[in-house]
C-alpha positions in Angstrom: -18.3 28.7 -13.1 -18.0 25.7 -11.1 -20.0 23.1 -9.3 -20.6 21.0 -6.9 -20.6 17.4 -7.8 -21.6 14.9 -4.8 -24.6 17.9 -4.3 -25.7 17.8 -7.7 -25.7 13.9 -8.2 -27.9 13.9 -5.0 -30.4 16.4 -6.3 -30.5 14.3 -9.2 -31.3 11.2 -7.2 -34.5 13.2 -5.7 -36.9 11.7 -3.3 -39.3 10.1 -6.5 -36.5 8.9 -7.7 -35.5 6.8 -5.1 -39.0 6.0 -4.4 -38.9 4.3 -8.5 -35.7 2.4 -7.0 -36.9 1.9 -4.0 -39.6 -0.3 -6.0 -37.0 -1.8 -8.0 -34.5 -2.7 -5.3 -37.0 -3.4 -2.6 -35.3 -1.7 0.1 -36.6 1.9 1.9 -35.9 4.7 -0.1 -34.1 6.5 2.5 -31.8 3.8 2.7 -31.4 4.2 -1.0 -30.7 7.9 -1.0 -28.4 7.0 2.0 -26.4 4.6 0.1 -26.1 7.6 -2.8 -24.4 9.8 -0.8 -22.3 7.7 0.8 -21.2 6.0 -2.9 -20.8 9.7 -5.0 -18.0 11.4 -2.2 -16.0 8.0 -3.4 -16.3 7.9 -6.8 -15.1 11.9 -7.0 -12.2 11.5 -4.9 -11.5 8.3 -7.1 -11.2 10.5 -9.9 -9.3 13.6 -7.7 -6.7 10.8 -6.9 -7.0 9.7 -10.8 -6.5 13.6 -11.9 -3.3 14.2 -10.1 -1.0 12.8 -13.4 -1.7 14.2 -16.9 -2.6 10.9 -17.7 -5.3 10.2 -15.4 -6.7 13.8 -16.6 -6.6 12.8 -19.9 -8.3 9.7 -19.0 -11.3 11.5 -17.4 -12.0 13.7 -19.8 -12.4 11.1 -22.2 -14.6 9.5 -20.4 -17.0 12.5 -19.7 -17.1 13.5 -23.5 -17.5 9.7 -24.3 -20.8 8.6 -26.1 -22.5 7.0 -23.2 -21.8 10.1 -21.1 -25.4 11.2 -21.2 -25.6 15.1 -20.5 -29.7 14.8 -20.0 -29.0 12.2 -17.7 -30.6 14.4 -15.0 -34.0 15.3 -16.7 -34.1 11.6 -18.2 -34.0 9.3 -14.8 -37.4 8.7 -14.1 -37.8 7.3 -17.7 -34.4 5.2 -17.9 -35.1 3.4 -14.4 -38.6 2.7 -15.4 -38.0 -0.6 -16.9 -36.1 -3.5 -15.4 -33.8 -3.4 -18.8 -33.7 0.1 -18.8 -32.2 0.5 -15.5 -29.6 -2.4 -15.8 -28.6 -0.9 -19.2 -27.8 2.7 -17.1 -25.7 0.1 -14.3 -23.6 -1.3 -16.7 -22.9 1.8 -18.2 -22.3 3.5 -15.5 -19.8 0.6 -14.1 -18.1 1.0 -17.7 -17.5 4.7 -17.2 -16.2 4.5 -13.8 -13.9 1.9 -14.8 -12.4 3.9 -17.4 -12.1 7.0 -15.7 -11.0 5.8 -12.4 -8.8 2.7 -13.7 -10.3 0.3 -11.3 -13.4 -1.2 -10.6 -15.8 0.2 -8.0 -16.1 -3.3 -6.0 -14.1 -2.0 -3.2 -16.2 0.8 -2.8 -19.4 -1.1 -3.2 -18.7 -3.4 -0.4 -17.4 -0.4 1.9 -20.4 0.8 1.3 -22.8 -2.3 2.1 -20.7 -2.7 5.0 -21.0 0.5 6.9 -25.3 0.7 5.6 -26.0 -2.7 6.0 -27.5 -2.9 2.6 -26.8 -6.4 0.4 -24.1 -5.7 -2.1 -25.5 -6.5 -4.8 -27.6 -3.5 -4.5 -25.1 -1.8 -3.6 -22.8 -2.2 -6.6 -26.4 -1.4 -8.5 -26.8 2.0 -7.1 -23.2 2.1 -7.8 -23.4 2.2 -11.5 -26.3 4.2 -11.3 -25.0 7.0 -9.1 -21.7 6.8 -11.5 -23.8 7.5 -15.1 -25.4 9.8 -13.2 -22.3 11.5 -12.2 -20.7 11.4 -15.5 -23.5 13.0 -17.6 -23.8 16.0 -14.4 -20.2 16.4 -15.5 -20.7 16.0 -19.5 -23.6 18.5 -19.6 -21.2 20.9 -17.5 -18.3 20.8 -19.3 -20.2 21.6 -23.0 -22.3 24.3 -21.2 -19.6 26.2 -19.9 -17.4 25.8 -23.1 -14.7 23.5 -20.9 -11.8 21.3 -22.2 -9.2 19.0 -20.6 -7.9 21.7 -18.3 -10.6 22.3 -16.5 -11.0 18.4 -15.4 -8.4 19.0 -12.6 -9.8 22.3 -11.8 -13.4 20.9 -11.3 -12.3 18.3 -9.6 -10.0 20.8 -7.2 -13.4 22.8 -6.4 -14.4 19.1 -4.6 -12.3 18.9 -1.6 -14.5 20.8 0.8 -17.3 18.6 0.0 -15.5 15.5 0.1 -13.5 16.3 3.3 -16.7 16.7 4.8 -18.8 13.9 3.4 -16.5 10.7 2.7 -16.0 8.7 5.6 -12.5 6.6 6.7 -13.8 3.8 5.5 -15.0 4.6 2.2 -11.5 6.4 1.7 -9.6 3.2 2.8 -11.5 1.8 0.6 -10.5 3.7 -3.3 -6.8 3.3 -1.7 -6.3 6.8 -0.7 -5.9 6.7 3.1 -8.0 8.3 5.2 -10.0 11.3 4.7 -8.2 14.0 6.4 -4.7 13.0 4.8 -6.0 12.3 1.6 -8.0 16.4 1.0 -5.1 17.9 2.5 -2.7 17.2 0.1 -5.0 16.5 -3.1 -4.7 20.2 -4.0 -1.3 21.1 -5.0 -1.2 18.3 -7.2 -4.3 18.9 -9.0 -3.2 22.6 -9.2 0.1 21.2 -10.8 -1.5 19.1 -13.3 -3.9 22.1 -14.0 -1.0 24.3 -14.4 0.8 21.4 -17.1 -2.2 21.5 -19.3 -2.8 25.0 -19.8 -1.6 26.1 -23.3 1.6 27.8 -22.4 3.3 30.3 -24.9 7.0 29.5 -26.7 8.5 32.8 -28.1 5.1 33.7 -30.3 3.8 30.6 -30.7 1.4 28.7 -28.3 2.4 25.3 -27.6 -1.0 23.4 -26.9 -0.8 20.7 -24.1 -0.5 16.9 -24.8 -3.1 15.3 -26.9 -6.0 12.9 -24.8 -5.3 9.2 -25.9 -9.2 8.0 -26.3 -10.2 5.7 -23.7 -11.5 2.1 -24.7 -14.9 1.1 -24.1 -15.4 -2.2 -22.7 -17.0 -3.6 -26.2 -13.2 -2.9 -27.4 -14.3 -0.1 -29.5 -12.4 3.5 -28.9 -14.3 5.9 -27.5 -15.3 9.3 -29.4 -12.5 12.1 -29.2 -12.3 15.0 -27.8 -13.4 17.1 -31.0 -16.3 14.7 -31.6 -19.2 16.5 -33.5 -20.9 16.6 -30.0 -18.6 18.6 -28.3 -17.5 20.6 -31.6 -21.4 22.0 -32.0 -20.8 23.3 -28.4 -17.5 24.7 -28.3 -15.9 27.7 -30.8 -14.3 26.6 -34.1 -10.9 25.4 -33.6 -7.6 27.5 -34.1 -6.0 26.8 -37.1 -3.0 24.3 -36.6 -0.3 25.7 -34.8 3.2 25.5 -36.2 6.6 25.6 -34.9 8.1 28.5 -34.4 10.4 29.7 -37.4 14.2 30.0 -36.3 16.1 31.9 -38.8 19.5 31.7 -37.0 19.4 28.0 -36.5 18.1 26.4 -39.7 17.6 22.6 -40.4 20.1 22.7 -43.1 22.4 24.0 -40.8 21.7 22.0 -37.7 22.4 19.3 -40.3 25.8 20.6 -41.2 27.0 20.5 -38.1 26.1 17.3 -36.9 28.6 16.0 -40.0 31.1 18.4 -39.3 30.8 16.8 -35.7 31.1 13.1 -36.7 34.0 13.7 -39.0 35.6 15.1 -35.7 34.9 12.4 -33.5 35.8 9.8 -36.5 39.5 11.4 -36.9 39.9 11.3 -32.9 38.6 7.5 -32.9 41.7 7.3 -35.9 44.3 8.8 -34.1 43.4 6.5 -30.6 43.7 4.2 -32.9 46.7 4.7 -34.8 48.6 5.8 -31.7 47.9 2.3 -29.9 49.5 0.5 -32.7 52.4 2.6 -33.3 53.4 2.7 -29.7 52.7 -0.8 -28.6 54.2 -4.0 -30.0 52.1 -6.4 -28.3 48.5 -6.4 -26.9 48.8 -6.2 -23.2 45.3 -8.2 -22.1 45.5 -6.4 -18.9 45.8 -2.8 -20.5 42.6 -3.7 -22.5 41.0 -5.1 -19.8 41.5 -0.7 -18.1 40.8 0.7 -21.3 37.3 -0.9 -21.2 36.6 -0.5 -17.8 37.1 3.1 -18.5 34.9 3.4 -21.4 31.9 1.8 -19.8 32.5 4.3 -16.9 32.5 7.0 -19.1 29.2 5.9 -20.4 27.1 5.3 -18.3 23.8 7.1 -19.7 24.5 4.6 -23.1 24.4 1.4 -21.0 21.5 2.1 -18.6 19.1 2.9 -21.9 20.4 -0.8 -23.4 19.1 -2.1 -20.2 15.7 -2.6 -19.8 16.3 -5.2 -17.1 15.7 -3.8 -12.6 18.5 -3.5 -11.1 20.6 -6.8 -10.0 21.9 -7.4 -6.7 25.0 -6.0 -7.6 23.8 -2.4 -7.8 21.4 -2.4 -4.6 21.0 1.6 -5.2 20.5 1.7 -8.9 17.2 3.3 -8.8 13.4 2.5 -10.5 11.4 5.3 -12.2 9.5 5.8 -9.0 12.5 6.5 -7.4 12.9 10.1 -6.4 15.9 12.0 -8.3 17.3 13.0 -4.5 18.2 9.5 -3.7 19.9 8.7 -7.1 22.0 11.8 -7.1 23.0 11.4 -3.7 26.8 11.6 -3.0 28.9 8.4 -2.7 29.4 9.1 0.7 26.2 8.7 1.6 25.3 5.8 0.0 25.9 2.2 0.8 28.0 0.5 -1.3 27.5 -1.8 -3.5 28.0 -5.4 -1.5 26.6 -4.4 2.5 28.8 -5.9 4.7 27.2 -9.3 6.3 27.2 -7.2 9.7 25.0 -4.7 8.4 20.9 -4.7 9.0 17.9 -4.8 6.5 16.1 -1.8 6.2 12.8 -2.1 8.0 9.2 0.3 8.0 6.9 -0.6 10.4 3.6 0.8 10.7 0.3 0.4 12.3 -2.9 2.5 12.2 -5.1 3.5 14.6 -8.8 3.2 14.8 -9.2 6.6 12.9 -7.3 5.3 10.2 -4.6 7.5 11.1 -1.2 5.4 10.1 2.1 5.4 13.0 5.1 4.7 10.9 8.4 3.7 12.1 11.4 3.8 9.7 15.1 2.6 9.7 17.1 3.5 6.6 21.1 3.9 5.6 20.8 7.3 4.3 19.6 11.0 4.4 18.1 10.4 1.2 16.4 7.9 1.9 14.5 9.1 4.8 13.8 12.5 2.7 12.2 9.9 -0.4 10.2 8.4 2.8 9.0 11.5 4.4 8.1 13.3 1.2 6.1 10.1 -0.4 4.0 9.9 2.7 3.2 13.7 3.0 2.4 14.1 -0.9 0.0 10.6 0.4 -1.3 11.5 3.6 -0.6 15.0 4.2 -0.7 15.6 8.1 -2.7 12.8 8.6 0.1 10.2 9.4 3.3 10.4 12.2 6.6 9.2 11.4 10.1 8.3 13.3 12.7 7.7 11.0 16.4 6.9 11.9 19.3 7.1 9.8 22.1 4.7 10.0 24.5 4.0 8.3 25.2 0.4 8.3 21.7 -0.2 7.2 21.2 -2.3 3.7 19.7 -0.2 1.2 15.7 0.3 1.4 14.4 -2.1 -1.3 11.0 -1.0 -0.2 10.7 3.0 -1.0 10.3 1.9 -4.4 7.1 0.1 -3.7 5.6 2.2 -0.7 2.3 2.7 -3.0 1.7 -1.1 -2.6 1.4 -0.4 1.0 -0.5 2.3 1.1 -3.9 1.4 0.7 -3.1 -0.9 3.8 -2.0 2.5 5.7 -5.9 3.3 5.6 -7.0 0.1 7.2 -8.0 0.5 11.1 -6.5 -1.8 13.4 -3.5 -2.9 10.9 -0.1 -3.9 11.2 2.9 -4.6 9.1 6.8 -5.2 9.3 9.0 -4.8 6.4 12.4 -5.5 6.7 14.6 -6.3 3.7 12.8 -8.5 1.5 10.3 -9.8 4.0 6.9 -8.8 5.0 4.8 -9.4 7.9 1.2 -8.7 8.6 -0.8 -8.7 12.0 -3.7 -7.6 13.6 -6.6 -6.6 11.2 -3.8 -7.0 7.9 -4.1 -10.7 8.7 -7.2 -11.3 9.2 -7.9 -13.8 6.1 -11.4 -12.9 4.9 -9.8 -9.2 4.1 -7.1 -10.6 1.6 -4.7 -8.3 2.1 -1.9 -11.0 1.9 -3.0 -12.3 -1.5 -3.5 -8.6 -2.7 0.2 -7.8 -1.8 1.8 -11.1 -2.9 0.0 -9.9 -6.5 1.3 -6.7 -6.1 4.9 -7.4 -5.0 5.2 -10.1 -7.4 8.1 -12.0 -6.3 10.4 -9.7 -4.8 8.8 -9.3 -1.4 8.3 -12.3 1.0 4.5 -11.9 2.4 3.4 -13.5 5.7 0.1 -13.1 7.4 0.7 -13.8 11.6 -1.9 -16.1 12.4 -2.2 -16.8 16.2 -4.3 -19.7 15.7 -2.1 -21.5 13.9 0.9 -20.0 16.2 -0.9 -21.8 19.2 -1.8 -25.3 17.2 1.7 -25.3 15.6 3.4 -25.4 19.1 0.8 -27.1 20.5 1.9 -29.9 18.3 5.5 -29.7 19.0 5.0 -29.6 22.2 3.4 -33.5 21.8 5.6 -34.5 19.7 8.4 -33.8 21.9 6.9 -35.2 25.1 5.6 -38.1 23.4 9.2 -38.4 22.9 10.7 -37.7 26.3 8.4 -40.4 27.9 9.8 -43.1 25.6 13.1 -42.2 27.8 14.2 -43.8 30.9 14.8 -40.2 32.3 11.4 -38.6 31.7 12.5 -36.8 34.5 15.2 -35.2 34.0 15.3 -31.3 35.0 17.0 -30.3 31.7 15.1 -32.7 29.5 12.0 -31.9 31.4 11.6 -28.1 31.0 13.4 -28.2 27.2 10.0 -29.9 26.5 7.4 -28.0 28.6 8.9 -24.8 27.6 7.2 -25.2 23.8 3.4 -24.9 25.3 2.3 -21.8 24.6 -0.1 -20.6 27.3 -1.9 -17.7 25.3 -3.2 -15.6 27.8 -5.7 -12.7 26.5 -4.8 -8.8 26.4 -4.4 -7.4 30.5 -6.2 -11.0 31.4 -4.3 -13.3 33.6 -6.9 -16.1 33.1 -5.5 -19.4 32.0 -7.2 -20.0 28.5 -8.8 -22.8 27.5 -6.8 -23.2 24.7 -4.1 -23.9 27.6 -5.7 -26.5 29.1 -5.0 -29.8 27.4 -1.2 -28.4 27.3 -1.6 -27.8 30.9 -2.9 -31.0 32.0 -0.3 -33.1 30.1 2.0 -31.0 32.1 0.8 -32.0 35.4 -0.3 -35.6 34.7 3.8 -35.9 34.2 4.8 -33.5 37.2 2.3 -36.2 39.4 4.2 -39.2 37.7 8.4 -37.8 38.4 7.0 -37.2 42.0 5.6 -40.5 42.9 8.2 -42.1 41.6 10.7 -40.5 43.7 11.9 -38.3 41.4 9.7 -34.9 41.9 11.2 -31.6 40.0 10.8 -28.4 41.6 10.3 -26.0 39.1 10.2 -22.2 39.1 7.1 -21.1 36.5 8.5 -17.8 34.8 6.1 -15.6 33.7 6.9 -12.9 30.8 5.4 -9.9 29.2 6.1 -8.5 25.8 7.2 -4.7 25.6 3.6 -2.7 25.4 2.6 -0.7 28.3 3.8 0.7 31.6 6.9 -1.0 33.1 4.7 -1.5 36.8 1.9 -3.2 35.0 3.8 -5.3 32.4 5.9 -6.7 35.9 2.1 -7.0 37.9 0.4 -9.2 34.8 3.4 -11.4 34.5 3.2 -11.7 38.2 -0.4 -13.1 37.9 -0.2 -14.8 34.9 2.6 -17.4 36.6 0.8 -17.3 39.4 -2.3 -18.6 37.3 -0.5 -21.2 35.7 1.1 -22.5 38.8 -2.6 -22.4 40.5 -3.8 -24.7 37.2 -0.5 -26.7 38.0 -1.5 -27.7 41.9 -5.6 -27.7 41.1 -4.7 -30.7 38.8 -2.4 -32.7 41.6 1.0 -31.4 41.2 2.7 -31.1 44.8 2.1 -27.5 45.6 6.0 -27.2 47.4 7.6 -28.4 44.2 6.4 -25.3 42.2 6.8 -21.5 42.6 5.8 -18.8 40.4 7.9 -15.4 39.1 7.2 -12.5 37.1 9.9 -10.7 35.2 8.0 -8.4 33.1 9.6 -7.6 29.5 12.7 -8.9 30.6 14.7 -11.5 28.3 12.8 -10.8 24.9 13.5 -13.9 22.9 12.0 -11.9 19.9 11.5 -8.2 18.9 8.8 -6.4 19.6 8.1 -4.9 16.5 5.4 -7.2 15.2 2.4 -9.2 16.6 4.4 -12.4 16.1 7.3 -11.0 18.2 5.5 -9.8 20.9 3.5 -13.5 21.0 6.8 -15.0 21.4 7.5 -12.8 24.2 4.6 -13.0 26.4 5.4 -16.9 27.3 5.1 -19.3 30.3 9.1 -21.0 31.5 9.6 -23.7 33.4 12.6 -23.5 35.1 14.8 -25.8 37.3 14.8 -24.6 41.3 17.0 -26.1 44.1 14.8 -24.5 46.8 
């Protein structure tokens, strides 16, 4: 017997009840019941995603049998949202709850929300908690109806994923940090059915073996929340099975176990003597250098002893020793496959690259040193994203190890965003398009979560465009103070750091470009009265996106452009021509938003015609 959970917290919030809140909230209460739907798909696939480690089950389950779980949540409503304290009492309960159960605060959600309904947030996050107590007393009066216990909370919340794949939008699933919508329901069930299949009571020989005990969540007063075999759950489910014991073992008892474990360090103890009685009858003298191989050895023949002393990451020494999210593939890989220890200097970074489409669909690019590697890649983003993602992934060999696959869940939620873009390669990470934009915060968010292993920069083309703009000042400032402003060499050195920022397809001069521009030409006026006119060639460059015919054509017109600006504003027409050479002579990669900025440039460059 299952149920429906986003339906049943939206019968709950019926039409007079969103007509009471309505009231209360002073907004329409179709807009009300709109902004219910939209928050209960999230909070249930907060707790799917939750569910999918025993933990996280654990975790929900307190939650729902938890005091402040009301089970006649449903038939009480209209009463609890009567009064002003009434119905901020059920918000901050409900907040509480989802909190607990979902190990993260609903804001996110709440402000996807306001976003795509228009509605103020602090509405939102209202309806927020109310939709959640709602949702956690539906689930509460469930679970002690139908007799249910902790491994039923990953089955439940298995029953969901029709529902939510058809009800949560991209956003909202960007939003709880589990990609997209798509990606995220078609790989949520094998790992709920996992988890499911880990709680069940499994049977050892002829004793059951029950499955792990749920640690009590904490309330936010401090207090711990009721357990599992509260009085309110135990008047609703059977009487308990007596304790279950270990099975007996007549063939392997403690005494003997006991016996053995002497008879084996009395073993190992005349061994140690016999090393040690051995190295001083054959051997006169300590030979420093014989110690020095005799330890080596020892530490190489124990190597589980000395990684459980250590409680330290792994050093620079041992680039491959892995984390406990690293998968065992890549740690047992075979020498031969792995880089060694110290990369030569000739080797390149690692890098993952990946950008994601207006559907929140991510595109990720990959270039790793090993088989394993890419297999630790591929399979993390599948058990993420399921279909919903593409990936290239190249191996080669003299590639640094991947520092990164140990943090690709840092990144994810940033996989879900529309419209971004990031680089990692080595230690260093770089954000564009809507990853950058400031008011989002994704480059604060990672800095937090990378702590400071990871280099974060956010490409701002703003501040690309004013930082050269004020090189380029600086330097001609400087070149006039010579007494060969002149000079060809000199001369283009210093026009070459404008940055003519021309918009996407547009060969329109920008106005950002004009100052720049006019600077330019006031000097180009000045060398040709005096005698000294330069005749310049204006080279005009594309970055790498697009067809090779039209990248050629825009850098046509954009030198073209500039050239036009150039004469309009008195410089000698014949002293100036204009080229276009497409994505010819990158000065940067195109891998990144600051790459391709540095590629689509202006040149100014000496002519003899």
């Amino acid at each position: 017997m299952s149920i429906n959970l986003v339906q049943a917290v939206n019968a709950a919030i019926s039409e007079p009840i969103a007509e009471q809140l309505s009231r209360q909230f002073g907004i329409p209460d179709q807009i009300v019941r709109q902004v219910a739907t939209r928050i209960a798909p999230g909070l249930v696939a907060s707790l799917m995603d939750r569910a999918t480690l025993v933990p996280g089950s654990q975790s929900v389950y307190s939650v729902i049998m938890q005091h402040e779980s009301n089970a006649h949540i449903a038939d009480q409503l209209s009463k609890l949202i009567a009064t002003t304290g009434g119905l901020k009492q059920l918000e901050t309960n409900g907040h509480s709850l989802a909190a607990l159960a979902t190990g993260q605060r609903v804001d996110a959600l709440t402000d996807a929300v306001a976003s795509e309904t228009g509605v103020p947030t602090q509405a939102t996050s209202a309806l927020a908690g109310i939709v959640a107590a709602v949702l956690f007393g539906i689930m509460k009066r469930h679970f002690l109806l139908a007799q249910w216990g902790l491994p039923h909370v990953p089955k439940l919340l298995r029953d969901q994923v029709g529902e939510i794949n058809a009800t949560m939008s991209n956003v909202v699933a960007a939003a709880i940090g589990v990609g997209n919508t798509e990606g995220f329901t078609s790989g949520i069930t094998p790992r709920l059915d996992t988890v499911a299949s880990s709680l069940e009571p499994r049977i050892d020989g002829d004793v059951a073996v029950a499955a792990a005990p749920v640690a009590p969540a904490t309330s936010p007063a401090g207090k711990s929340a009721p357990s599992v075999q509260s009085a309110a759950v135990a008047k609703a489910t059977p009487p308990a099975p007596p304790p279950m014991r270990a099975p007996v073992r007549p063939f392997a008892p403690q005494r003997s176990s006991n016996k053995w474990i002497w008879v084996l360090f009395a073993v190992l103890a005349a061994i140690l003597a016999l090393v040690y009685y051995r190295g001083f009858t054959q051997s006169g003298s300590v030979d420093l250098n014989a110690a020095a191989a005799t330890q080596h050895i020892t530490n190489m023949a124990t190597p589980a002893s000395s990684a459980a002393l250590s409680t330290a990451p792994a050093i620079d020494s041992a680039p491959l020793a892995t984390s406990a999210n690293m998968p065992i593939t890549a740690a047992s890989a075979p020498e031969s496959a792995s880089a060694p220890k110290d990369a030569p200097a000739s080797w390149k970074d690692a890098q993952l690259l990946f950008s994601v489409n207006p559907a929140g669909v991510p595109a990720i690019e990959a270039t790793v040193g090993t088989e394993a590697e890419k297999k630790h890649l591929i399979d993390t983003l599948t058990a993420r994203f399921g279909k919903a993602y593409t990936a290239d992934v190249s191996v080669v060999p003299e590639t640094r190890p991947a520092t990164w696959l140990s943090r690709l869940n840092d990144f994810f939620p940033l996989m879900a965003v529309p419209g971004a873009e990031a680089k990692v390669s080595g230690s260093k990470v770089e954000l564009s398009g809507a990853a950058a934009d400031g008011k989002l915060g994704w480059a604060d968010r990672l800095k937090s979560a990378l702590g400071g292993m990871f280099q974060v920069a956010a490409f701002d083309v703003d501040g690309a465009v004013a930082t050269a703009t004020q090189s380029f000042r600086s330097a001609m400032k400087s070149l006039l103070a010579t007494d060969t402003p002149c000079s060809g060499d000199k001369l283009t050195r210093v026009l070459d750091l404008q940055v003519v920022n021309f918009a996407r397809s547009s060969a329109q001069v920008p106005e950002s470009a004009y100052s720049t521009l006019g600077e330019t030409a006031q000097l180009l006026k000045r060398c040709a009265a005096q005698g000294s006119m330069v005749n310049l060639d204006v080279a005009g460059y594309s970055d790498a996106q697009g067809a090779a015919p039209a990248k050629l054509e825009v850098s046509k017109e954009r030198a073209a452009a500039v050239r036009g600006y150039l004469v309009r504003n008195g410089v000698p027409p014949q002293s100036l021509t204009a080229t276009g050479y497409g994505d010819s002579n990158p000065i940067a990669d195109n891998d990144t938003a600051s790459g391709r900025f540095a590629n689509r440039r202006i040149e100014f460059i000496v002519s003899k015609h």
